[in-house]
C-alpha positions as CSV (number, residue, x, y, z in Angstrom):
1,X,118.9,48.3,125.1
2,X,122.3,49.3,124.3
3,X,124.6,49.9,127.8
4,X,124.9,53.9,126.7
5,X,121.1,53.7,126.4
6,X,120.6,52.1,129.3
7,X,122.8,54.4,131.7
8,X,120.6,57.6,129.9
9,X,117.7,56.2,131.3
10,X,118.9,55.1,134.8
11,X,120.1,58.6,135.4
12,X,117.3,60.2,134.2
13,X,115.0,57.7,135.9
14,X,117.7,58.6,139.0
15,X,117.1,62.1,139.1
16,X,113.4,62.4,139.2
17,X,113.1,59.1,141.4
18,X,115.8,61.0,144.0
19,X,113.9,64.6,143.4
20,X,110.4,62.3,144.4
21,X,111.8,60.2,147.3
22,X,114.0,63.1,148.5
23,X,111.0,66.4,148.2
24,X,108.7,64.0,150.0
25,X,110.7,63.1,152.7
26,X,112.0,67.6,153.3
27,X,108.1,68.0,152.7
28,X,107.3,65.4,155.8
29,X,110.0,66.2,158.0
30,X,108.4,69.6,157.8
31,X,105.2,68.7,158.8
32,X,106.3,66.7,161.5
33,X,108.4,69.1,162.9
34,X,105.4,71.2,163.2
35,X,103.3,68.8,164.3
36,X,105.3,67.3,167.1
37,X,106.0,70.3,168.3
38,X,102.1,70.7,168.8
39,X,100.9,67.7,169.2
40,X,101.3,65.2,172.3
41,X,103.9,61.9,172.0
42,X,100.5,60.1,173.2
43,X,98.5,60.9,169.7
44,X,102.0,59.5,167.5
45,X,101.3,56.2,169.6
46,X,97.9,55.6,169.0
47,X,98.9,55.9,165.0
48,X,102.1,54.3,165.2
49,X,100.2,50.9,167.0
50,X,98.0,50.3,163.9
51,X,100.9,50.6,161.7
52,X,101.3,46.9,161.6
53,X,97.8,46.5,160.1
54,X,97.7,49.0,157.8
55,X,100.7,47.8,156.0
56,X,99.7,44.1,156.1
57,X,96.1,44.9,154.7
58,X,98.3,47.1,151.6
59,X,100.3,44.0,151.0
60,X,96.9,41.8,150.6
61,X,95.6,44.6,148.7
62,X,98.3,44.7,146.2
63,X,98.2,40.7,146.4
64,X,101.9,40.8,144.4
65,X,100.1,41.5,140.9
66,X,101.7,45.3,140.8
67,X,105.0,43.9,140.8
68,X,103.2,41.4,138.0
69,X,102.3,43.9,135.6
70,X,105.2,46.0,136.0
71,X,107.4,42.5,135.1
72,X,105.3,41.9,131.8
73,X,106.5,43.2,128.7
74,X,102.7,43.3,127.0
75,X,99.4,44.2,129.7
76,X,96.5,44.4,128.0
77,X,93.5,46.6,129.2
78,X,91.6,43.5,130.5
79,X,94.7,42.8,132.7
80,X,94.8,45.9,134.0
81,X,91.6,45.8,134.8
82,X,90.8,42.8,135.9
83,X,93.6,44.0,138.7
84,X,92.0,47.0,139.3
85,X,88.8,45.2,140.5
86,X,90.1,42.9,142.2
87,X,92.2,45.8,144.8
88,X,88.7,47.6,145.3
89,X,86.8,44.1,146.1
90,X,89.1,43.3,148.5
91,X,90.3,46.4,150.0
92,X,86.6,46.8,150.7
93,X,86.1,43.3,152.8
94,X,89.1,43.9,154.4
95,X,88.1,47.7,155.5
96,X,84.7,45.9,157.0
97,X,87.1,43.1,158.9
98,X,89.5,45.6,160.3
99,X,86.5,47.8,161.1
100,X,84.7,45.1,163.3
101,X,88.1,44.0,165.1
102,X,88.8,47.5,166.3
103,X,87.2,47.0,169.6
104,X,89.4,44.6,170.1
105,X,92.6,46.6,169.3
106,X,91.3,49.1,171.8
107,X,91.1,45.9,174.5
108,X,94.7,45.1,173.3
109,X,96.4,47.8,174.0
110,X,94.5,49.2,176.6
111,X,93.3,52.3,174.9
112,X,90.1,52.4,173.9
113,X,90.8,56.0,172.0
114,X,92.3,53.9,169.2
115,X,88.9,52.1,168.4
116,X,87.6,55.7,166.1
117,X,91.2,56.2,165.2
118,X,91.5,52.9,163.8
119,X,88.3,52.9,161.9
120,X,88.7,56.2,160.3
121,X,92.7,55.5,159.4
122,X,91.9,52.4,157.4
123,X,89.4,54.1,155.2
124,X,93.3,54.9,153.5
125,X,93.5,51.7,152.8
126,X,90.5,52.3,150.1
127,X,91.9,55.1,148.7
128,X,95.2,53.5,148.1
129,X,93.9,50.3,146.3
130,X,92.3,52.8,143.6
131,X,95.6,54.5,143.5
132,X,97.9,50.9,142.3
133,X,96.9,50.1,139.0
134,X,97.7,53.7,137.9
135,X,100.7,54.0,139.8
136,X,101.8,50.7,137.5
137,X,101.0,52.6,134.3
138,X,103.0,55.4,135.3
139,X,106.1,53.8,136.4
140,X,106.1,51.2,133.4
141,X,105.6,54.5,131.2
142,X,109.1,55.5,132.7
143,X,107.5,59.1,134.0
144,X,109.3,59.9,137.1
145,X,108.4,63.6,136.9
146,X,104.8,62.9,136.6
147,X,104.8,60.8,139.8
148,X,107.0,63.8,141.7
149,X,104.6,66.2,140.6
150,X,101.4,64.4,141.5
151,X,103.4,63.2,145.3
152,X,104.3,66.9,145.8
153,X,101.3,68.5,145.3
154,X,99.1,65.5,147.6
155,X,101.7,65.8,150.0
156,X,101.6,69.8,150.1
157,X,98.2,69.5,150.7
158,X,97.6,67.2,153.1
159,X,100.6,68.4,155.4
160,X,98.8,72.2,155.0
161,X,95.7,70.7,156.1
162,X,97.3,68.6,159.2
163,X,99.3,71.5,160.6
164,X,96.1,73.9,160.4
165,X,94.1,71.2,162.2
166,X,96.9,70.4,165.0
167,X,96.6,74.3,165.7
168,X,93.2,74.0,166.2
169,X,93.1,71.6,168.6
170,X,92.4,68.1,167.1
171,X,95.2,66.4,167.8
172,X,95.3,62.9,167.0
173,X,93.0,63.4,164.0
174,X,95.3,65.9,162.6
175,X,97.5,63.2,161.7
176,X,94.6,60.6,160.7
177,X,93.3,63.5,158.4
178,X,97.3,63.9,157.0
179,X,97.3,60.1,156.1
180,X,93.8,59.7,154.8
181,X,94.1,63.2,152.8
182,X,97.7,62.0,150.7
183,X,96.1,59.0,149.8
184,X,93.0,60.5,148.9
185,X,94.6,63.3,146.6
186,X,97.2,60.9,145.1
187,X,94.7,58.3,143.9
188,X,92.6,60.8,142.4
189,X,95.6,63.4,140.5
190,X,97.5,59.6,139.1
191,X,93.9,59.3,137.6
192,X,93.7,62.9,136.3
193,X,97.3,62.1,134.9
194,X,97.1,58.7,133.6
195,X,93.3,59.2,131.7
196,X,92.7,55.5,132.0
197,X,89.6,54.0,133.0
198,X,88.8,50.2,133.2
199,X,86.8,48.4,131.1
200,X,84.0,46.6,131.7
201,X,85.8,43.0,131.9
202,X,87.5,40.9,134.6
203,X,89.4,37.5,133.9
204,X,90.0,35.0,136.3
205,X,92.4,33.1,134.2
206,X,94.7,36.7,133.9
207,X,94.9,36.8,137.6
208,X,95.8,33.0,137.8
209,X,98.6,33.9,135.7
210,X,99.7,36.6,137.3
211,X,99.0,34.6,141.1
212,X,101.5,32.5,139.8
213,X,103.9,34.6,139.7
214,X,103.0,36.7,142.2
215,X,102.1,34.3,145.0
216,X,105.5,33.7,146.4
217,X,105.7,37.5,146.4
218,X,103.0,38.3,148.4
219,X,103.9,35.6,151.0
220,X,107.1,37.2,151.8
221,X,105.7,40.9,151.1
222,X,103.1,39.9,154.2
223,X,106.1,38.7,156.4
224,X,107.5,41.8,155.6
225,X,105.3,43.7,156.2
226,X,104.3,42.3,159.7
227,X,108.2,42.3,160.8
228,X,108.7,46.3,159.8
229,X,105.8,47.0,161.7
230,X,105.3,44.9,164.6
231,X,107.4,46.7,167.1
232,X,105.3,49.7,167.8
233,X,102.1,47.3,168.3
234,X,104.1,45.1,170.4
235,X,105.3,48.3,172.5
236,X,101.9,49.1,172.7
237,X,100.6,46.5,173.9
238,X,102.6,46.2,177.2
239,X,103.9,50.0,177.4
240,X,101.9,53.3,177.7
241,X,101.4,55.2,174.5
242,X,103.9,57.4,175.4
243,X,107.0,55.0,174.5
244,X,105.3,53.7,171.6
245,X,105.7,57.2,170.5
246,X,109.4,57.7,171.4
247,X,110.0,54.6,169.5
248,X,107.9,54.8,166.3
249,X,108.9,58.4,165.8
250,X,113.0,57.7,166.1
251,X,112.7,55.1,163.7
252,X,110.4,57.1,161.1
253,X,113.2,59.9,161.8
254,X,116.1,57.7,161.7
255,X,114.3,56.5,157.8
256,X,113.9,59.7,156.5
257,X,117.3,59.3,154.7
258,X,117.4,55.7,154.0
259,X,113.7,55.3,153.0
260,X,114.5,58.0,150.1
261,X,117.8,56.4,148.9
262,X,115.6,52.9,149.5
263,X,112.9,53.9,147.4
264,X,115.1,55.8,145.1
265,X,117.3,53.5,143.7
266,X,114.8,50.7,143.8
267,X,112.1,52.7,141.7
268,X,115.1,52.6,139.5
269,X,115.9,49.7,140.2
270,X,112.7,48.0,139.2
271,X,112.6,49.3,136.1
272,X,115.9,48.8,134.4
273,X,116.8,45.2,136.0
274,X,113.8,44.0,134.5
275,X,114.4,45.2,131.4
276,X,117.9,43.4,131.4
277,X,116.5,40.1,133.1
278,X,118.3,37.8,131.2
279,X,122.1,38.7,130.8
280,X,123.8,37.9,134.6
281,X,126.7,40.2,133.8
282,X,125.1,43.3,133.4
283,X,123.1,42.2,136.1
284,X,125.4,42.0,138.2
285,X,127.2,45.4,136.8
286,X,124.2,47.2,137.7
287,X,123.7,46.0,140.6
288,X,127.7,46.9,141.8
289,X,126.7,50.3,140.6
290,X,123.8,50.5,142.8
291,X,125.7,49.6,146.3
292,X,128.2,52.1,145.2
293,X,125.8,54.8,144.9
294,X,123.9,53.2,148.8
295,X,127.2,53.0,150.3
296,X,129.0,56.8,149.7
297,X,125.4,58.2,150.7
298,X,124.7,55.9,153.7
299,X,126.9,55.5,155.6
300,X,128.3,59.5,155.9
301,X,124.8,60.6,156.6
302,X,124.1,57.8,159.0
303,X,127.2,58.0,161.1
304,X,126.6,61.5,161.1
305,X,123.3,61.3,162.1
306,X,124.6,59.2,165.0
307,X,126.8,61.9,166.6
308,X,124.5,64.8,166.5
309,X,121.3,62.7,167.5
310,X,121.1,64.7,170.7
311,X,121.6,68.6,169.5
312,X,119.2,67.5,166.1
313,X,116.5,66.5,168.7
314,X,116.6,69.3,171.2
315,X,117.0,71.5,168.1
316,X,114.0,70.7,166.2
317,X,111.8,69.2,169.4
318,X,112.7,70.2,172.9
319,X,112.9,68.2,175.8
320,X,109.7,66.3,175.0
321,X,111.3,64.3,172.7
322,X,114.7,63.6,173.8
323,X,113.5,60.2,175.2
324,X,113.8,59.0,171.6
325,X,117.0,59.9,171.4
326,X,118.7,56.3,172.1
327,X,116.0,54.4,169.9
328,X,117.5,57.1,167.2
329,X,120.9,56.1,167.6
330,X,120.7,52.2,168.0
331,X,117.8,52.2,165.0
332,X,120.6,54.5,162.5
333,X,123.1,51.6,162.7
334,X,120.0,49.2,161.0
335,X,118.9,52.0,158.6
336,X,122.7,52.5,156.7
337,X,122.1,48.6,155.6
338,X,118.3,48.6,154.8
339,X,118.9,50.5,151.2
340,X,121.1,47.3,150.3
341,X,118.3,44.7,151.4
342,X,115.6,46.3,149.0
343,X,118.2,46.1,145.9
344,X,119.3,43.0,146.3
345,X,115.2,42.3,146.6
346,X,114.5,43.9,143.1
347,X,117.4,41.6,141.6
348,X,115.5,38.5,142.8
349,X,112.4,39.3,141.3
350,X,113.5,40.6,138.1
351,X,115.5,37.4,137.7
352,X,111.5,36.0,138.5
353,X,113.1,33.9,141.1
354,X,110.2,34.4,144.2
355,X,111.9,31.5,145.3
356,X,114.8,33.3,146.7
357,X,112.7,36.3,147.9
358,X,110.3,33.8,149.7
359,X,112.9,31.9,151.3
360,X,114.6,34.7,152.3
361,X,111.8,36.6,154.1
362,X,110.5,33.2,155.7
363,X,114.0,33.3,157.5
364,X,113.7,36.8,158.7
365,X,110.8,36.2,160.0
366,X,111.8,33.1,161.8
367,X,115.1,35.2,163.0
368,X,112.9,38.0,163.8
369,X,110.5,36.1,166.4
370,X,113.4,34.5,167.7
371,X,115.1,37.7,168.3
372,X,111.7,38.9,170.3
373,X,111.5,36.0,172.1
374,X,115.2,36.7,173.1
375,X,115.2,40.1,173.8
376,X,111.8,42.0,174.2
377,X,111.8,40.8,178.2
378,X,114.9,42.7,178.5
379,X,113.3,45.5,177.4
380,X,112.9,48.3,174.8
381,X,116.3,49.1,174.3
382,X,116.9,45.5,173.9
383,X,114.0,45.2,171.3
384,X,115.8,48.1,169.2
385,X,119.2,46.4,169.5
386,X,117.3,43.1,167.6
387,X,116.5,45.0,164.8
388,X,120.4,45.9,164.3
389,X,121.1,41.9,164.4
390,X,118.2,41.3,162.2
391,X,119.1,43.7,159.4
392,X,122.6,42.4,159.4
393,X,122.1,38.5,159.0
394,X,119.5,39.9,156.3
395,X,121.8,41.4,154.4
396,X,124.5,38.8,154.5
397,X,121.8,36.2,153.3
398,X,120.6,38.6,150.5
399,X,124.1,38.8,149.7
400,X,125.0,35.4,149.6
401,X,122.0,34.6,147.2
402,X,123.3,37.2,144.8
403,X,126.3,35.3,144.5
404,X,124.3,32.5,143.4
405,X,122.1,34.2,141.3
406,X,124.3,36.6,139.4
407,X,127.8,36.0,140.5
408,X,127.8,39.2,142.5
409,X,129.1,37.8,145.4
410,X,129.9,38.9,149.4
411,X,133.6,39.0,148.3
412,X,132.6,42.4,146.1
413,X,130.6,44.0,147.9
414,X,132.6,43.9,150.4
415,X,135.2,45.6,147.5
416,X,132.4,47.9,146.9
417,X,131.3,49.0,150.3
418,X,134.3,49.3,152.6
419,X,135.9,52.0,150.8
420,X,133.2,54.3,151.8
421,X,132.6,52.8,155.0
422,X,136.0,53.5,156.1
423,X,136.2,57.0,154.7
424,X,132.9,57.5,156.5
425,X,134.3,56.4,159.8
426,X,137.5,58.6,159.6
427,X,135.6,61.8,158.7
428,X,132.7,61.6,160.8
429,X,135.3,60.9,163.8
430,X,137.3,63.5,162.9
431,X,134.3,66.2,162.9
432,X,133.0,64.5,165.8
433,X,136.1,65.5,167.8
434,X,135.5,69.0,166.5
435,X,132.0,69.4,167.8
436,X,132.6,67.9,171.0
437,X,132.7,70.7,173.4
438,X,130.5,73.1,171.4
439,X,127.4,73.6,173.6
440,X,124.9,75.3,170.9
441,X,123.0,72.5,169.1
442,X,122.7,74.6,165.8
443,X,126.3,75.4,165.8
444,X,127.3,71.5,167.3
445,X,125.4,69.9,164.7
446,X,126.8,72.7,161.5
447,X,130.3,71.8,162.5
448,X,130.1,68.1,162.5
449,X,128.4,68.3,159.3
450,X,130.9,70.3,157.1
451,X,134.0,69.3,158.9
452,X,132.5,66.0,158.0
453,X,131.6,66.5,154.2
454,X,134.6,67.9,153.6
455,X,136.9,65.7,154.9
456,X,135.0,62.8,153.3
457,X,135.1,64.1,150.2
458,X,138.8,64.7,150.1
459,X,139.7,60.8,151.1
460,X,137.3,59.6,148.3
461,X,138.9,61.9,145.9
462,X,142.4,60.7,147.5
463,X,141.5,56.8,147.0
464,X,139.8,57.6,143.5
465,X,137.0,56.2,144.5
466,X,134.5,55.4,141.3
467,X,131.6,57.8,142.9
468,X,133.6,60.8,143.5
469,X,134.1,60.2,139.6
470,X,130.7,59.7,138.7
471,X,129.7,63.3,140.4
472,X,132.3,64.8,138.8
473,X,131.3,63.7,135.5
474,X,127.9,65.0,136.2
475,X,129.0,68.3,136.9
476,X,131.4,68.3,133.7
477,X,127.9,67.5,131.7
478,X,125.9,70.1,133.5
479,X,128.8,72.5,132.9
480,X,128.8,71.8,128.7
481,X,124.6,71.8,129.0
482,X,124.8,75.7,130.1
């Protein structure tokens, strides 16, 4: 694909990807505001201490053969549907293990409310193994604005639903019902969209081949899976529900920006490094383009989140919540680097090297349990504070192996990055200084964030900074499109 070509497509891919990522998360943040202002910080707890299970029994589930077909230029219907057997065979044995164990969850943590909870929660994981061959198709097919249609109108549904429940009176199974319903509706509208339908054949010997590509993937998408999502259970397990909740809701707030510039760019990501696999300068052109894009949106919005943690909570929900507060702040410093992990993730695997994206999540993990071990006595402050050091020696590894993989190496992104860290540092200062004796939250937090943009703006227009470039070029296009 010519480079012209290729930039037509990423953009395009861009937008919808960014319109997806970033109408889920506004759609979610409503709900939740709702919700937490209705329901108790005990009924967040009880969800947030299954988390850990619910995303390792998705990574088995998904076994690494979605990334698989989405890597192979020619899938047959047989592969497809040999895959598509396989997720429903196995999310159904695991439902029926994670359905006997719940008992002892409920021993575990001392709450034997989560023993219902847990077995009606997992029944998403089901629903979602239906949903992964389709979601393949789609994204393989390039159709972006299919999958933001089909993500907005499960999500609108299921957040209705929730909200009318909480104001009811069900509580905790509002949010089950919000989990379970999205997964539900999104399985079923991708396979209203798609029209496919497997056919009556399943190979072994297709899902050796795609095992072997997708074996080393799946061992380090299960140690990720259990390191992202071990803290609340951990918490749980030796604190009351209560401070699970405080925790596990100021790190799904803190990720509201970062998870949609994550899983924006890498949707992109996927799809146009593994269609120029094979040429390491473009490669690494691409991926230069990508921290760019990470770094002048993360880091203003993260510092900024940073300074007006306090008036954003009370704002949104009360005094109940304000306990989360320094988890907030301490998790944001993590979140600006995460988006830069899962790039530098997608360039391993379309360069089909699981070796490096094995390795790599074998050391986190080591480093991770190390970093409990450490820390987690000192309590849950100090447990938050590990995650900071973990991200970071993450990054610097991930970094390091781009070097060797692509020749994009610590040296420039360091180049690429600092620019708009700095200018991030200076404006968010600046309009923290201007918001610092402002006593209304509403007006506190609209000061900090326009003296902010504005500022920041000006010093990457002032340095000619290649993003401030980029957005004016988009606005030139739009302009000559009307």
């Amino acid at each position: 694909m010519a480079d012209s070509a290729l930039k037509k497509k990423t953009t395009h891919s861009l937008f919808w990807s960014f319109t997806d990522k970033f109408g889920q998360q506004i759609l979610n943040f409503v709900s939740m505001l709702a919700l937490m202002n209705i329901v108790e910080p005990e009924a967040y707890g009880l969800t947030g201490s299954l988390a850990v299970f619910t995303a390792f029994s998705a990574i088995l589930i998904d076994s690494g053969f979605g990334r698989a077909l989405l890597n192979r230029k020619d899938i047959s219907d047989v592969d497809y549907s040999s895959v598509f057997y396989f997720n429903m065979l196995l999310s159904g044995l695991l439902y029926l293990i994670l359905f006997l164990i719940a008992p002892f969850l409920g021993r575990v943590f001392n709450t034997p409310e989560v023993v219902p909870v847990a077995r009606v929660m997992f029944l998403s994981l089901i629903f979602n193994a239906f949903a992964l061959v389709f979601q393949v198709i789609i994204v393989k097919r390039g159709d972006f604005k299919g999958v933001t249609k089909i993500n907005f109108l499960a999500i609108l549904i299921a957040n209705g639903v929730a909200i009318a429940m909480a104001l009811i009176g069900y509580g905790v199974w509002a949010l089950v019902a919000q989990l379970l319903l999205f997964a539900l509706l999104r399985s079923l509208f991708l396979w209203m969209y798609i029209r496919w339908s497997p056919v009556a054949a399943f190979s072994v010997g297709k899902l050796k081949t795609f095992f072997a590509f997708s074996s080393r993937l799946l061992c380090s998408a299960i140690i990720s899976a259990i390191t992202g999502n071990i803290y609340p259970s951990l918490i749980a397990a030796f604190y009351p529900m209560q401070q699970v909740a405080f925790f596990n809701q100021a790190k799904k707030y803190q990720d509201i920006p970062f998870l949609t510039l994550s899983n924006t760019f890498r949707s992109v990501a996927m799809l146009i490094l593994s269609e120029i696999n094979e040429d390491r300068e473009r490669l690494a052109r691409v991926v230069g383009k990508l921290v760019k894009s990470i770094a002048f949106l993360s880091f203003p919005v993260g510092l900024l989140m940073i300074v007006t943690a306090e008036p954003l909570f009370f704002l949104f929900f009360k005094e109940k919540w304000l306990a989360a507060v320094p988890y907030f702040r301490t998790l944001t410093f993590a979140g600006m680097l995460s988006p830069f992990i899962l790039i530098f993730n997608e360039l391993f695997i379309a360069r089909e090297r699981a070796d490096f994206f094995l390795g790599l999540e074998v050391v986190k993990g080591g480093l991770l349990i190390l970093l409990i071990l450490l820390l987690f006595p000192k309590g849950i402050m100090a447990l938050a504070v590990s995650w900071i050091v973990y991200v970071f020696i993450t990054l610097l590894i991930s970094v390091i192996l781009s070097g060797r993989l692509v020749g994009y190496r610590p040296s420039r992104f360091l180049k690429d990055t600092l620019p708009y860290l700095c200018a991030s540092l200076v404006s968010v200062g600046v309009a923290c200084l201007a918001g610092l004796h402002v006593d209304r939250p509403l007006l506190c937090i609209a000061i900090n964030v326009l003296v902010a943009t504005v500022l920041y703006l000006a010093i990457c227009k002032g340095l000619k900074l290649e993003m401030v470039k980029e957005i004016e070029h988009w606005f030139a296009v739009f302009r000559r499109k009307r």
